[in-house]
C-alpha positions as CSV (number, residue, x, y, z in Angstrom):
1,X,24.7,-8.1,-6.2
2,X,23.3,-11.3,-6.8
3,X,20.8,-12.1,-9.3
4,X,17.9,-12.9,-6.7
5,X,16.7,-12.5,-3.4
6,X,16.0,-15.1,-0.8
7,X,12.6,-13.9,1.1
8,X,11.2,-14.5,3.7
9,X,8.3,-13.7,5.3
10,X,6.4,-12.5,8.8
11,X,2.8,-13.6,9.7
12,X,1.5,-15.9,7.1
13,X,-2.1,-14.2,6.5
14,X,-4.1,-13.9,3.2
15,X,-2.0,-11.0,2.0
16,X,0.8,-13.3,2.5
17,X,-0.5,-15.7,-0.1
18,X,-1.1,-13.4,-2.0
19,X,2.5,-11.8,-1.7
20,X,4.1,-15.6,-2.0
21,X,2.3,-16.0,-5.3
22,X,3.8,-12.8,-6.5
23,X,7.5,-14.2,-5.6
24,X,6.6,-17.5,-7.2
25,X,6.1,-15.6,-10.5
26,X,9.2,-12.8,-10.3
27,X,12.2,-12.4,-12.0
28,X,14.2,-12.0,-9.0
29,X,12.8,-13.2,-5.9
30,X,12.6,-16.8,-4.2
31,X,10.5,-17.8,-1.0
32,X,12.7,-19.5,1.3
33,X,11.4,-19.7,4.4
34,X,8.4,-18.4,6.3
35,X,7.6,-17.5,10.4
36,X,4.5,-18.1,12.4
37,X,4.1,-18.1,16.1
38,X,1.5,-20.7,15.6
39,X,2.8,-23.2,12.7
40,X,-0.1,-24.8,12.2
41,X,0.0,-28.0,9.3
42,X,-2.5,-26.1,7.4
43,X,-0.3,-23.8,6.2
44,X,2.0,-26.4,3.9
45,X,-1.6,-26.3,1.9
46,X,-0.8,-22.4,1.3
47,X,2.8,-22.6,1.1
48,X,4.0,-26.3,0.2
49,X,7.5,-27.4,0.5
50,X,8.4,-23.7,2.3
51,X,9.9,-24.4,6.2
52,X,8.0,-22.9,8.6
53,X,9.8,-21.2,11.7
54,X,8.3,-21.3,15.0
55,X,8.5,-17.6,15.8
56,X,9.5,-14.4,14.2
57,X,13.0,-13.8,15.4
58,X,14.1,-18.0,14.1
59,X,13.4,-16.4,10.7
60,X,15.6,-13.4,11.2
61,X,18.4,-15.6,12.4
62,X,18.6,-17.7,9.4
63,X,21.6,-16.1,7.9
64,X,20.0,-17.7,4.0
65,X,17.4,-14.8,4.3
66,X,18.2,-11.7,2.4
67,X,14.4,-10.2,2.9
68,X,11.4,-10.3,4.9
69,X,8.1,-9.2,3.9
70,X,6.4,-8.0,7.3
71,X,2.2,-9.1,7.1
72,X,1.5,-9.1,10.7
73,X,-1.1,-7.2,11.9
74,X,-0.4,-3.1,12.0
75,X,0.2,-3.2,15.4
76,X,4.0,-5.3,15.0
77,X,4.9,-3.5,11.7
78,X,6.7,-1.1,13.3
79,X,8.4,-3.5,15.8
80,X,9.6,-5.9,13.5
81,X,10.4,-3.6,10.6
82,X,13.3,-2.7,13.3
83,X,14.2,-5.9,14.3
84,X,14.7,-6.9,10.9
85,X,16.5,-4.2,9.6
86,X,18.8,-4.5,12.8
87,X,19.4,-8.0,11.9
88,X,20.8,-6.9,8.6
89,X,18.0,-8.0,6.4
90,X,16.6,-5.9,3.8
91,X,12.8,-5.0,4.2
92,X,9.2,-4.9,2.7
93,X,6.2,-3.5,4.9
94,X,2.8,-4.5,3.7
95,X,0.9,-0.9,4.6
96,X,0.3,0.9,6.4
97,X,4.1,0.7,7.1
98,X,3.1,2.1,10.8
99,X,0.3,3.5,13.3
100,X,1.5,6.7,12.9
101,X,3.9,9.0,11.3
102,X,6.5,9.0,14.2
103,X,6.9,5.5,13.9
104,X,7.2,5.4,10.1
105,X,10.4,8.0,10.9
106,X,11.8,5.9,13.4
107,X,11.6,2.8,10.9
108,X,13.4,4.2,8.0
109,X,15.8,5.8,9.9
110,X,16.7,2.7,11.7
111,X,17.1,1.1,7.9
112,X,18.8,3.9,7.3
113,X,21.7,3.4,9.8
114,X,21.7,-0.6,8.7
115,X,22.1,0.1,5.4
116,X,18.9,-1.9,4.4
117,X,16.3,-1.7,2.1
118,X,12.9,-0.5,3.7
119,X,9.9,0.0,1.5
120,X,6.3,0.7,2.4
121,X,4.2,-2.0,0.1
122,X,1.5,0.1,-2.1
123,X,1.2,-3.0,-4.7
124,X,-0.5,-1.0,-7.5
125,X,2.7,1.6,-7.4
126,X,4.5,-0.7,-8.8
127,X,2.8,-1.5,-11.5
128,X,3.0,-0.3,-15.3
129,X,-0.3,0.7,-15.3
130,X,0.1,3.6,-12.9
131,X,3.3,5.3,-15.0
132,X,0.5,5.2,-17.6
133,X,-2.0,7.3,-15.8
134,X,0.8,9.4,-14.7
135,X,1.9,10.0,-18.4
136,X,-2.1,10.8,-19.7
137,X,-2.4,13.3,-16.6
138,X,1.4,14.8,-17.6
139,X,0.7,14.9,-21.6
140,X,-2.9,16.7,-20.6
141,X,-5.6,13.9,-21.3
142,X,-7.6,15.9,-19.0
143,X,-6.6,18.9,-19.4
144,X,-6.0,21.0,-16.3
145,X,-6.2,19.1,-13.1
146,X,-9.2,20.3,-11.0
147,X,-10.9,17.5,-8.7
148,X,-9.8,13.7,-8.1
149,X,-12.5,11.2,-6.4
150,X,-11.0,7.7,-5.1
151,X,-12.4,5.4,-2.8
152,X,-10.8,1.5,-1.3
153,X,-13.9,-0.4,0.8
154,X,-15.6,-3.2,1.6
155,X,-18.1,-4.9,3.8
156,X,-16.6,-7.7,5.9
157,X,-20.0,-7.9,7.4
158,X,-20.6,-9.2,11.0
159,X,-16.8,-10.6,11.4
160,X,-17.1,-10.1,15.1
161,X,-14.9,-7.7,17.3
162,X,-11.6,-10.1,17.2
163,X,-11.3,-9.5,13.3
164,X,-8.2,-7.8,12.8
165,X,-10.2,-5.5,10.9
166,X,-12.4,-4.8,13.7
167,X,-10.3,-5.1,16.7
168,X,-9.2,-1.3,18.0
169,X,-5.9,-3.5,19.8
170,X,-4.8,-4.3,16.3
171,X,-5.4,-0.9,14.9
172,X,-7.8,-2.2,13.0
173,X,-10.5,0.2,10.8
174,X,-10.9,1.4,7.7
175,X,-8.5,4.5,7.4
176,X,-5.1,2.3,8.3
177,X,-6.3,-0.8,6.3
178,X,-7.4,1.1,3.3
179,X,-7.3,4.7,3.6
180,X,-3.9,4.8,2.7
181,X,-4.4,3.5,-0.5
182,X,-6.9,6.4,-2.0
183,X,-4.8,9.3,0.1
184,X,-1.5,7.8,-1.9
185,X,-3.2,8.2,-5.0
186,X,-4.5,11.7,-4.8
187,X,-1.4,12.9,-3.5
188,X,0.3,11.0,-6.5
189,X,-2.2,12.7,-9.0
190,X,-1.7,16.1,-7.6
191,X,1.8,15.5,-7.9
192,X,1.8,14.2,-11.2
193,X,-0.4,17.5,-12.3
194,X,2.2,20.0,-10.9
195,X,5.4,18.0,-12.4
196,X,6.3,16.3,-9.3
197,X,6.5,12.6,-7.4
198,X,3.7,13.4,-5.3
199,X,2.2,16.6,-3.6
200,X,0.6,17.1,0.2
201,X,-2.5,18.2,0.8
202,X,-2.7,22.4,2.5
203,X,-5.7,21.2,4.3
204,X,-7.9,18.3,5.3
205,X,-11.1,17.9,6.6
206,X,-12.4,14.5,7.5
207,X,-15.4,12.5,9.0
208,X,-16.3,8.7,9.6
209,X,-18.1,7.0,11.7
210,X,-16.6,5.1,15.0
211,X,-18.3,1.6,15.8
212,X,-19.1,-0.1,18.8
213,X,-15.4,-2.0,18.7
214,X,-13.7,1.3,18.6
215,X,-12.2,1.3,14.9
216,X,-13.5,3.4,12.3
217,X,-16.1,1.4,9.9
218,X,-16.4,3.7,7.5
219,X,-14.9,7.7,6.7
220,X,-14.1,10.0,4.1
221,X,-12.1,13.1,3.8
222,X,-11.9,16.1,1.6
223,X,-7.8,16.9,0.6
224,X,-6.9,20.8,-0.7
225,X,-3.5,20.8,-2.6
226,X,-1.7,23.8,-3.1
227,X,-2.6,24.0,-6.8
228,X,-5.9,24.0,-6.1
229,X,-7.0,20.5,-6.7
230,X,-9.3,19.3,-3.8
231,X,-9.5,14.8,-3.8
232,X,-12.6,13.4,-2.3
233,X,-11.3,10.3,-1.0
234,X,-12.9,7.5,1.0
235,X,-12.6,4.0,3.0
236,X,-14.3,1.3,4.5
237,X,-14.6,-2.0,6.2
238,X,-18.5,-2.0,6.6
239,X,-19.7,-0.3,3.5
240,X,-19.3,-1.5,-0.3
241,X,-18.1,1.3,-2.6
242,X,-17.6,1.4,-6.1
243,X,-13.4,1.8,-5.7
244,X,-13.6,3.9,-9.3
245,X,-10.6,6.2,-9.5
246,X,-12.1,9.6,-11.1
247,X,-9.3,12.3,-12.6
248,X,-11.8,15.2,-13.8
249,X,-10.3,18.3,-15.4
250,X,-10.7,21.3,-17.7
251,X,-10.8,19.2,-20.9
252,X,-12.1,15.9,-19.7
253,X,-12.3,12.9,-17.0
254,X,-10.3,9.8,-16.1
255,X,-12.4,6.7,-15.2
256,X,-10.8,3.5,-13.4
257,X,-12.7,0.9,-11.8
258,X,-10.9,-1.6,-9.4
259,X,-7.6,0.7,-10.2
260,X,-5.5,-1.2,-7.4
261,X,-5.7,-4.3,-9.3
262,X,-4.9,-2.7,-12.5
263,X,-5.9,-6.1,-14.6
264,X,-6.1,-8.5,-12.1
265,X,-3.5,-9.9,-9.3
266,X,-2.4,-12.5,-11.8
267,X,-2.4,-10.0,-15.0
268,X,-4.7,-9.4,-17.2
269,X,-6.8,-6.4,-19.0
270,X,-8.1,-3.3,-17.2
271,X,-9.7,-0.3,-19.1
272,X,-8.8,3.0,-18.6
273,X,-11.7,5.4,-19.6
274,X,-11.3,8.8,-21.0
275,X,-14.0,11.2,-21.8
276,X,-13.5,14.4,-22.8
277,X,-15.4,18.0,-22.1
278,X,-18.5,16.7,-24.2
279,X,-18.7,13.4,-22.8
280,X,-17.6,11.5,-25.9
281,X,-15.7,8.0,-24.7
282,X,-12.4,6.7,-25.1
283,X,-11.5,3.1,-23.9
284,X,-8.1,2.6,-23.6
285,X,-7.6,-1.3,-22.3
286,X,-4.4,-1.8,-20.5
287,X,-2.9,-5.4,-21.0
288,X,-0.1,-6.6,-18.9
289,X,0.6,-10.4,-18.1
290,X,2.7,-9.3,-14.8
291,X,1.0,-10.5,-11.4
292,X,0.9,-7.6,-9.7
293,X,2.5,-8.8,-6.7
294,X,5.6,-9.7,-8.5
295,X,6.6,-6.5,-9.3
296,X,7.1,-5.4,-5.5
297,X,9.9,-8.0,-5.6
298,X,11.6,-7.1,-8.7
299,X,11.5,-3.3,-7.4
300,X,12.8,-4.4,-4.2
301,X,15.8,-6.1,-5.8
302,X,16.1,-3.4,-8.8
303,X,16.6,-0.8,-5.8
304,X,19.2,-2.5,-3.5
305,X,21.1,-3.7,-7.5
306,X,21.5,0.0,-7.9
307,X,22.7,0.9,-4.1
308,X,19.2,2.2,-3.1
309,X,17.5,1.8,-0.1
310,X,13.8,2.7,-0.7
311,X,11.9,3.0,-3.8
312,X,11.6,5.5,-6.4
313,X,9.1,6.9,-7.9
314,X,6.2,5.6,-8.6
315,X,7.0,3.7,-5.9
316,X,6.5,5.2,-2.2
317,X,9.9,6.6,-1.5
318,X,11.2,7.0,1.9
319,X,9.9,10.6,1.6
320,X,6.3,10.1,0.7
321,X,6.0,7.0,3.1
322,X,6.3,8.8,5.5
323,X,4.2,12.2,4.4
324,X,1.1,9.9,3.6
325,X,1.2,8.8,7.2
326,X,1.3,12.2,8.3
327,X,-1.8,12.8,6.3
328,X,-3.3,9.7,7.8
329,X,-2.4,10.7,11.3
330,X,-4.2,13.9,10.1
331,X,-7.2,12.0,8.8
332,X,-7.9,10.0,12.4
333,X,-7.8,13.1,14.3
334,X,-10.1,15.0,12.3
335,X,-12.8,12.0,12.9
336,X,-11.7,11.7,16.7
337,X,-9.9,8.1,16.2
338,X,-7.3,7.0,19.1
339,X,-6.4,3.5,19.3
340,X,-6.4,2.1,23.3
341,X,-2.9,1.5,23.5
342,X,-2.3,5.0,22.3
343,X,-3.1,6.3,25.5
């Protein structure tokens, strides 16, 4: 195994940027080459000195590339998450990895029989400051887990019905776009809680409202875990919330604002915020100099140095990839949510 990885990557969007910043600042990872089906000169400004393919597949055949990072829009994850893999390159899926559970199977399974890498890319997983929550909930900061509140959303405000995030063709909403990220966490929490990676929810009940484009704008669900922690958790693409992680238990809460940032994309100091039963405070800043993008990298090439092909834990493993679709799946068809081209 050598001692980097030559990435490319898929659809060269915002998270993109954000992603080729992260490989710019790894241990492990280089950004060789990346694939638009409309290479316009604009984006030398974003990625200067880094060929740009005319088309998706061009990438894929440059036999230099050992990865791709996929950041189309939802709607090609799937597709191209297969085509890579079939092409023999190792691969990262910004989330949600799919549309739907089904697809997320068919995915890994194709990595699987390729004998690729395949990982679903929940950024803050990754990073150190999640092992840390997952050590203050294991040692008891709190106590006996009993209720977890997260929230990811936004207001893009009037973006007009082509917007990926409002376009129903695209798969665009709240739920897919963010959802994910709140639905990880609590099942993470739970998990953590009961000794394990993660744990799915016994029972869900959703609700969210469907705009005029056909994507849900905003929505929120209530999670029931077999040891009897219920997660409030919520999304948005039309609504600002306050995205503060809340851990409360028999001894004592867990405050995080902004906890999918952790300090800031290019490192930097978050506070994690403990009180206990009588409301006395605890700040516990967390420092880390990591941009947070950089660590998906150096996971991605830690796992395929040891002979894995997937992440492990905190990471989303193959496994809970795919369950927190399922719960996702769950999620849009408690609120009535069918995409057009899903018949």
């Amino acid at each position: 195994m050598k001692d980097h990885l030559n990435w490319g990557i898929i659809g060269p969007g915002t998270i993109a940027r954000a992603f080729a910043g992260g490989l710019h600042h790894s241990k492990t990872g280089r950004l060789t080459a990346i694939a638009s089906r409309n290479p316009r000169p604009a984006l030398a400004e974003h990625f200067p000195g880094i060929p740009c393919y005319d088309g998706y597949q061009a990438l894929l055949d440059d036999a230099a590339i050992d990865a791709v990072y996929i950041a189309t829009p939802h709607t090609e994850h799937a597709e191209w998450a297969v085509k890579c893999a079939r092409a023999g390159k190792h691969v990262l899926v910004e989330k949600p990895i799919t549309i739907t559970a089904d697809e997320a199977r068919t995915v890994y399974a194709e990595a699987e029989q390729a004998g690729v890498f395949m990982g679903e890319a929940y950024m803050y997983r990754l990073h150190p400051m999640t092992q840390k929550l997952i050590d203050l909930v294991r040692d008891g900061a709190v106590g006996e887990v009993r209720m977890i509140r997260s929230s990811f959303g936004f207001d893009i405000g009037d973006a007009g019905p082509e917007h990926r995030l409002l376009n129903a063709g695209l798969a665009g909403g709240g739920i897919l776009d963010v959802g994910g990220y709140p639905v990880s966490m609590a099942r993470l929490i739970a998990g953590a809680s009961a000794g394990r990676d993660f744990l799915d929810p016994v029972s869900l009940s959703g609700s969210g409202r469907i705009g005029a484009t056909g994507v849900d704008e905003w929505a929120a669900a209530i999670l029931t875990f077999e040891n009897g922690i219920v997660a409030e958790v919520a999304c948005s693409v039309q609504v600002n919330q306050d995205n503060v992680l809340w851990i409360m238990g028999s001894e004592g809460r867990i405050a995080v604002s902004d906890f999918w940032f952790a300090g800031g994309r290019e490192g930097g100091t978050a506070t994690i915020n403990l009180y206990d039963r009588d409301g006395n405070h605890t700040a516990l800043p967390f420092t880390d100099d990591g941009w947070l993008y950089a660590y998906e990298a150096d996971a991605v090439h830690a796992a395929i140095a040891s002979g894995g092909t997937g992440f492990s834990a905190p990471g989303m493993s193959r496994a809970e990839s795919i369950a927190n679709m399922e719960v996702m799946d769950q999620w849009r068809q408690a609120i009535d949510l069918r995409f057009p081209f899903e018949g």
